[in-house]
C-alpha positions as CSV (number, residue, x, y, z in Angstrom):
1,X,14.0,-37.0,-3.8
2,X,11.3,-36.4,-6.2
3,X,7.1,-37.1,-6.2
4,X,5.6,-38.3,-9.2
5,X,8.7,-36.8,-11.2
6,X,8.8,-33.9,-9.8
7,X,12.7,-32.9,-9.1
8,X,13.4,-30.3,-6.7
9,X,15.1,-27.2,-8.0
10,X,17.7,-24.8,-6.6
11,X,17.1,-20.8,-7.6
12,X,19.7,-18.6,-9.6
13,X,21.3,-16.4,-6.7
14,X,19.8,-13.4,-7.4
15,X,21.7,-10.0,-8.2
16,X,20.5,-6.7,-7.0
17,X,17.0,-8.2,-6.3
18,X,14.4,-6.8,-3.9
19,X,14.9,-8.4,-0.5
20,X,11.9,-7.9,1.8
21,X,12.5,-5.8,5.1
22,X,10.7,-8.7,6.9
23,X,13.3,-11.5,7.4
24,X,11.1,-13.3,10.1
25,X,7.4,-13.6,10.9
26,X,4.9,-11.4,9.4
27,X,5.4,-9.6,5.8
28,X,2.9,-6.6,6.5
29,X,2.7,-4.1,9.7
30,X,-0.8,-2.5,8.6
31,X,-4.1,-4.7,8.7
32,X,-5.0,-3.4,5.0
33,X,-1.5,-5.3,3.7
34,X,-2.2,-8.4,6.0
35,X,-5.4,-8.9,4.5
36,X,-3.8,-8.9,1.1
37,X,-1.1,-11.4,1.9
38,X,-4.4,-13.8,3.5
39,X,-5.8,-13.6,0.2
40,X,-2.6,-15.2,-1.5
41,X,-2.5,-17.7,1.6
42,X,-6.0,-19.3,0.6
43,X,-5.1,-20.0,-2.6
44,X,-1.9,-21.2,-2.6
45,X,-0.7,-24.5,-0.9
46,X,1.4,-24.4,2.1
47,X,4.8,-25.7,0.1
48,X,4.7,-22.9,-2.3
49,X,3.9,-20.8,0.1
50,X,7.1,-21.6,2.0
51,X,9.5,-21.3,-1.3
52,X,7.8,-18.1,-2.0
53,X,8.4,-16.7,1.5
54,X,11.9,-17.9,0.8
55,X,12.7,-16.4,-2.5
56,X,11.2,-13.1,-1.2
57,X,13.5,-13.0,1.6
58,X,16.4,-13.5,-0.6
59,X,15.4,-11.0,-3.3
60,X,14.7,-13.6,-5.8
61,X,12.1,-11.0,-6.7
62,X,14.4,-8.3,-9.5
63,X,11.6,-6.1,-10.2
64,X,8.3,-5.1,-9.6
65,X,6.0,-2.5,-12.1
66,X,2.6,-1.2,-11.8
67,X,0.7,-0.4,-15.1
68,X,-2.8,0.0,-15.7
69,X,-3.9,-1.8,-13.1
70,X,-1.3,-4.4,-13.2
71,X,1.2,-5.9,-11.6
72,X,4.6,-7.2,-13.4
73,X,7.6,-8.8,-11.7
74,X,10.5,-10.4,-12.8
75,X,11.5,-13.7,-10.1
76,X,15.0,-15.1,-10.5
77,X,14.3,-19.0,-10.5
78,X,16.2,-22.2,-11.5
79,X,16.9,-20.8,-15.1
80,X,19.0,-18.5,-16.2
81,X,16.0,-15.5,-17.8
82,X,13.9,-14.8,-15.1
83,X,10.3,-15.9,-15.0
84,X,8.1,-13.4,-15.7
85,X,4.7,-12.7,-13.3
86,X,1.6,-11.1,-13.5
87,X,-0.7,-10.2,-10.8
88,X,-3.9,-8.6,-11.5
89,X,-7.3,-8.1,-9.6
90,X,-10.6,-7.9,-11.5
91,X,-11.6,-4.0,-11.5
92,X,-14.6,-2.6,-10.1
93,X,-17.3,-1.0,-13.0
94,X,-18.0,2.4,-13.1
95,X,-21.4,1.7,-11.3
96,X,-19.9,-0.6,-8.7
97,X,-17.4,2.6,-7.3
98,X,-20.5,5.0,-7.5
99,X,-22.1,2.7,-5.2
100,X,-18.9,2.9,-3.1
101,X,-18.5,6.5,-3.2
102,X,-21.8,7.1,-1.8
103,X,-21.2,4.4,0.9
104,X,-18.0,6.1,2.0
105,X,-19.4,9.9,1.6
106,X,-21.9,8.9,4.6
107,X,-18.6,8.5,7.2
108,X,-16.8,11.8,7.2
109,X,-14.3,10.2,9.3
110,X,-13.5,7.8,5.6
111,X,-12.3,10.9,3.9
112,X,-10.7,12.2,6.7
113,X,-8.5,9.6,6.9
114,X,-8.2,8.7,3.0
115,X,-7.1,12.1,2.4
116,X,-4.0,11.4,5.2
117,X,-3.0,8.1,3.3
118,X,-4.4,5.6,5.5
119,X,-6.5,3.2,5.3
120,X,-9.7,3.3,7.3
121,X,-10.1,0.3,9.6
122,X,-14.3,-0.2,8.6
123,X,-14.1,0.8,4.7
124,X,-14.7,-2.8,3.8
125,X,-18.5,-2.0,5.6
126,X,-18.4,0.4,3.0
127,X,-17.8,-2.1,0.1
128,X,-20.4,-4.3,1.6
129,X,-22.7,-2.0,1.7
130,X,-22.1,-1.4,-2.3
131,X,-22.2,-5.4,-2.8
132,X,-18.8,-5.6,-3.4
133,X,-15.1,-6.2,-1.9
134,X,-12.0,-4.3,-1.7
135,X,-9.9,-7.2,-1.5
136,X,-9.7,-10.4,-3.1
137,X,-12.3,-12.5,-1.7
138,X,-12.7,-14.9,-4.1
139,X,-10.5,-16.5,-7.1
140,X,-12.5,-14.9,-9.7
141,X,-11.0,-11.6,-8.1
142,X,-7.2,-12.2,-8.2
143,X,-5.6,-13.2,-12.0
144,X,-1.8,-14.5,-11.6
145,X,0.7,-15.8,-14.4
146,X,3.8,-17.3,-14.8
147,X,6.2,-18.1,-17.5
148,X,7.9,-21.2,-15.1
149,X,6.9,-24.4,-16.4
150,X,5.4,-25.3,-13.1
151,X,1.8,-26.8,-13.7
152,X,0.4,-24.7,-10.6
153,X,-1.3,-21.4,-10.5
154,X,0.1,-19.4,-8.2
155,X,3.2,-20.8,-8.1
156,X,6.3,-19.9,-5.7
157,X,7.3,-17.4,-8.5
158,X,3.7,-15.3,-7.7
159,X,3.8,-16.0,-3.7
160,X,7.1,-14.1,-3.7
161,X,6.1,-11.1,-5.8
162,X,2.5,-11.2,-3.9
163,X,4.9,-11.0,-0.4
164,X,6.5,-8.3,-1.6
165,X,4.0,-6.5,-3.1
166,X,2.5,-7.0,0.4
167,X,5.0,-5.1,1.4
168,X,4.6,-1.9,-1.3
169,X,0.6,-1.9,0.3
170,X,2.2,-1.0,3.9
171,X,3.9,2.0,2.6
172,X,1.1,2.6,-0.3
173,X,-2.1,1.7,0.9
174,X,-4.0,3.3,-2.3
175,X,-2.3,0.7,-4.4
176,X,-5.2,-1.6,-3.6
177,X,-7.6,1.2,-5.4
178,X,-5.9,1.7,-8.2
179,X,-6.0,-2.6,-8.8
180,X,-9.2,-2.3,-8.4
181,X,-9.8,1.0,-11.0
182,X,-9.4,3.8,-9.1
183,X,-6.4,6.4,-8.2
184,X,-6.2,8.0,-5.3
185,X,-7.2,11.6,-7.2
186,X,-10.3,9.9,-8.8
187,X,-11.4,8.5,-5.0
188,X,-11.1,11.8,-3.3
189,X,-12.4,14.1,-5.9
190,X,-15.5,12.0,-6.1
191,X,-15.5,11.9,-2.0
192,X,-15.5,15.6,-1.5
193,X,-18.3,16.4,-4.8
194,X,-20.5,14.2,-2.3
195,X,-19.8,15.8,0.8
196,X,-20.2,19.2,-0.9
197,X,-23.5,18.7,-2.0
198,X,-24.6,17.5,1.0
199,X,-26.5,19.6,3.1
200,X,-24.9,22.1,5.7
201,X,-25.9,21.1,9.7
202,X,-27.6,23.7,11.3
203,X,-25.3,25.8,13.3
204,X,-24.6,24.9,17.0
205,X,-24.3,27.1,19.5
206,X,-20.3,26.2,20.9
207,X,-19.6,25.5,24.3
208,X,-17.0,26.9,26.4
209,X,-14.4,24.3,26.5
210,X,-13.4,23.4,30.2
211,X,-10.1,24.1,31.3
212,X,-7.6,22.5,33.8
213,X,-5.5,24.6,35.6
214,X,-2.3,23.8,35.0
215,X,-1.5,23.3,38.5
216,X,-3.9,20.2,38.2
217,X,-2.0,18.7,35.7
218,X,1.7,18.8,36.8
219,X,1.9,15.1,38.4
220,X,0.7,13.3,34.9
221,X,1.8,16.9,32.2
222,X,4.6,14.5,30.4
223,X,2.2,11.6,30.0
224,X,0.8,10.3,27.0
225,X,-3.1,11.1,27.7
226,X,-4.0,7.7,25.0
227,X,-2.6,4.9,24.0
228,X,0.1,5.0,20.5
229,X,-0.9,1.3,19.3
230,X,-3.8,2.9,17.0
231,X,-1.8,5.6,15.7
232,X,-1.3,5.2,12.6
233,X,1.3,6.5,10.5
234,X,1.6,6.7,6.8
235,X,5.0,6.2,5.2
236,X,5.3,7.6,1.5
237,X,6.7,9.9,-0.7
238,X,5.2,12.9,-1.2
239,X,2.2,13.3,-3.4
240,X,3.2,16.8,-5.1
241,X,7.1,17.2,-5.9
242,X,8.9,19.5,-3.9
243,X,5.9,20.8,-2.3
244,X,7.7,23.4,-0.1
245,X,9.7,24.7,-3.1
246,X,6.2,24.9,-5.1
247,X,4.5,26.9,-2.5
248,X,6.6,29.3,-1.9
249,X,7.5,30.4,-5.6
250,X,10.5,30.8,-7.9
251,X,13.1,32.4,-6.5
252,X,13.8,36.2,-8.4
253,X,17.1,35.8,-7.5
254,X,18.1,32.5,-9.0
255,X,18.9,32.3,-12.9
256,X,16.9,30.7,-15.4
257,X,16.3,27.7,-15.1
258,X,15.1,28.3,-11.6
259,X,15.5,26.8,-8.3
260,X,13.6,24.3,-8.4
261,X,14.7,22.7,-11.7
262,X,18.0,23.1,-9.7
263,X,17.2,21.5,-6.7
264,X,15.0,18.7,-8.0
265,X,17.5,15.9,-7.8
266,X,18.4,16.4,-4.5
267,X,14.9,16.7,-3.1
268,X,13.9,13.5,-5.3
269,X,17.1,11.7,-3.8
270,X,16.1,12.6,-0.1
271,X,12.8,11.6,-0.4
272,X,13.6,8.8,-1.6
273,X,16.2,7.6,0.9
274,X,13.6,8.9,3.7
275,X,11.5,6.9,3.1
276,X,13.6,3.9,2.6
277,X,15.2,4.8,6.1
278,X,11.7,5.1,7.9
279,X,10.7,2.4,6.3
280,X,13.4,0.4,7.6
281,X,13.5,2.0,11.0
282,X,10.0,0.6,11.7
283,X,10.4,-3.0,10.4
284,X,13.4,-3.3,13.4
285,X,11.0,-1.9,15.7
């Protein structure tokens, strides 16, 4: 069947693609990733929408890259070279993140939980605040291109890669930064040069914490004291390589060219597949 000569296609089975962990319901487990994938669903209609779900599921999606602020994917379509995608979000200027940097310095509880790799659950109050957004929020903010001949922008060839890529925030949540200009070294080093020249509080005197005997808390002492849902927990590789290994030093005994130019393989390769097996763990949860 076809609309105004429009003739349904069939995709390429894809080989070796990126499936996404979701297979049902939502694509994203963190608010910060759902609100990216609600961007891409008020701009795209709900047919293309559908496909793109679809050829995300089924790793129609064979790569994904990140460079200078961009994103490029190759999508597996009807054809047989892939289409090519871009995804890009208009960057902040440098006066825009100063603005945002001072916004976020006045909540010590922001850098506390930036430096931990999550994502704070107010920082778009922040944003506000510095006249700005994090996420898309209008189409000005979100650039997409395809090479598919299809006459609508974002097609299902950018709703799959945007799923996906919905996907890469829930394990990366700084990803959204560096779209918008900034890595996550730039954002913290500018966060802690605030909040050291900010004055020192006055010194308070401590109170003595109160105790309870431990006698008083036998009947509940193996119960969780809060709730887990707002724990949240940051799935990523490291940020330095082999940080044990670095910390402790060279080992004298061990040849030239060291340990750790021994050992780096294996500790890339475990980091890799333990995060891939976390990852996975909590998508069957």
């Amino acid at each position: 069947m076809s609309w105004y000569g429009y003739q349904p296609t069939k995709p390429k089975k894809a080989k070796d693609g990126i499936k996404a962990q979701s297979q049902r319901g939502s694509f994203a487990k963190n608010w910060w990733a759902q609100r990216w994938i609600a961007a891409l669903e008020r701009l795209v209609d709900s047919g293309r929408l559908t496909r793109g779900r679809s050829y995300a599921r089924s790793g129609q999606v064979l790569s994904i890259e990140e460079s200078k602020g961009k994103i490029a994917a190759r999508v597996q379509g009807s054809r047989p070279t892939p289409y090519k995608v871009t995804i890009q979000m208009t960057p902040l200027t440098d006066s825009e993140w100063e603005k945002v940097f001072d916004a976020l310095s006045e909540q010590a509880i922001f850098t506390a939980q930036l430096l931990a790799g999550e994502m704070p659950q107010d920082i778009e109050s922040a944003f506000e605040q510095a006249k700005v957004s994090l996420f898309p929020s209008k189409p000005a903010d979100l650039q997409t291109d395809c090479s598919c001949p299809d006459y609508a922008n974002p097609c299902k060839h950018v709703a799959a890669t945007h799923y996906i890529l919905g996907e890469r925030f829930d394990q990366d949540p700084f990803l959204i930064f560096r779209l918008r200009g900034r890595t996550q070294e730039q954002v913290m080093t500018a966060l802690r040069q605030r909040r050291a020249g900010q004055a020192e509080p006055a010194e308070e005197i401590e109170e003595a914490e109160a105790v309870t005997p431990l006698e008083a808390q036998l009947a509940g002492f193996w119960e969780f004291s809060a709730p887990l849902e707002s724990f949240s927990v940051s799935i990523r590789p490291p940020t330095i390589e082999m940080p044990l290994l670095k910390r402790l030093g060279e080992a004298a005994f061990v040849p030239p060219p060291g340990l750790e130019s021994q050992l780096r393989a294996a500790y890339n390769a475990i980091s890799v597949k333990a995060v891939e097996v976390a990852y996975s763990e909590r998508w069957q949860e």
